[in-house]
C-alpha positions as CSV (number, residue, x, y, z in Angstrom):
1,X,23.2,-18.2,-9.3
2,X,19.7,-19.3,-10.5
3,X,18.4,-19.1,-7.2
4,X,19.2,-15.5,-6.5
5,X,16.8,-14.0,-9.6
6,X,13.5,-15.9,-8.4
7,X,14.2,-14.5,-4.9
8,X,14.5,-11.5,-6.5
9,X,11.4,-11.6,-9.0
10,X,9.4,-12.9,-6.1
11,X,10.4,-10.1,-3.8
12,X,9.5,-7.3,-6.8
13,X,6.4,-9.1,-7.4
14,X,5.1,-9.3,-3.2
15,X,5.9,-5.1,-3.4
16,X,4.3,-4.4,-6.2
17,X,0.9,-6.4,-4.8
18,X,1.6,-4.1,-1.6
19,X,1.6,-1.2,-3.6
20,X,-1.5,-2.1,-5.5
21,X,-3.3,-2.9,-2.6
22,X,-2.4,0.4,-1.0
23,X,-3.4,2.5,-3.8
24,X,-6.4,0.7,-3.8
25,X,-7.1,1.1,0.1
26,X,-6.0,5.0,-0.4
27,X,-8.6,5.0,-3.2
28,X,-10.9,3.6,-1.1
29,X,-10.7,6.3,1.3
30,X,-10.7,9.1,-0.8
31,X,-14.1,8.1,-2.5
32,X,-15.5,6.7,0.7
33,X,-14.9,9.8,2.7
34,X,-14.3,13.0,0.5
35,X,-15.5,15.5,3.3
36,X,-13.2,14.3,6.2
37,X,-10.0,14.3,3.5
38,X,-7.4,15.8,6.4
39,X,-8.4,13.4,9.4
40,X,-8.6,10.1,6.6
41,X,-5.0,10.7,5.8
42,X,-4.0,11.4,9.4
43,X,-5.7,7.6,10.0
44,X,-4.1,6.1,6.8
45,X,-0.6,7.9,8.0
46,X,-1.1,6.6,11.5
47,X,-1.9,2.9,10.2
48,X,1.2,2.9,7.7
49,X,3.6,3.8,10.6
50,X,2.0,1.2,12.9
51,X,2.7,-1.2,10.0
């Protein structure tokens, strides 16, 4: 039993950092590039269903 709620913190902890990072990439893009907004998020949508 002790082993299963580590797994599980560690697991909550790896998505949260993936869903910082992403907000920070999609951030990234929005500031970087307000005039193309349509063809960024067809490139960010593109990269997330590759990944």
């Amino acid at each position: 039993m002790p082993q299963i709620f580590p797994m599980n913190w560690l697991l909550i902890t790896i998505l949260i950092m993936i869903l910082l990072i992403m907000i920070m990439i999609m951030t990234f893009f929005m500031k970087s590039f307000k005039v193309n907004n349509l063809t960024n998020f067809k490139k960010i949508n593109n990269l997330l269903f590759k990944w």
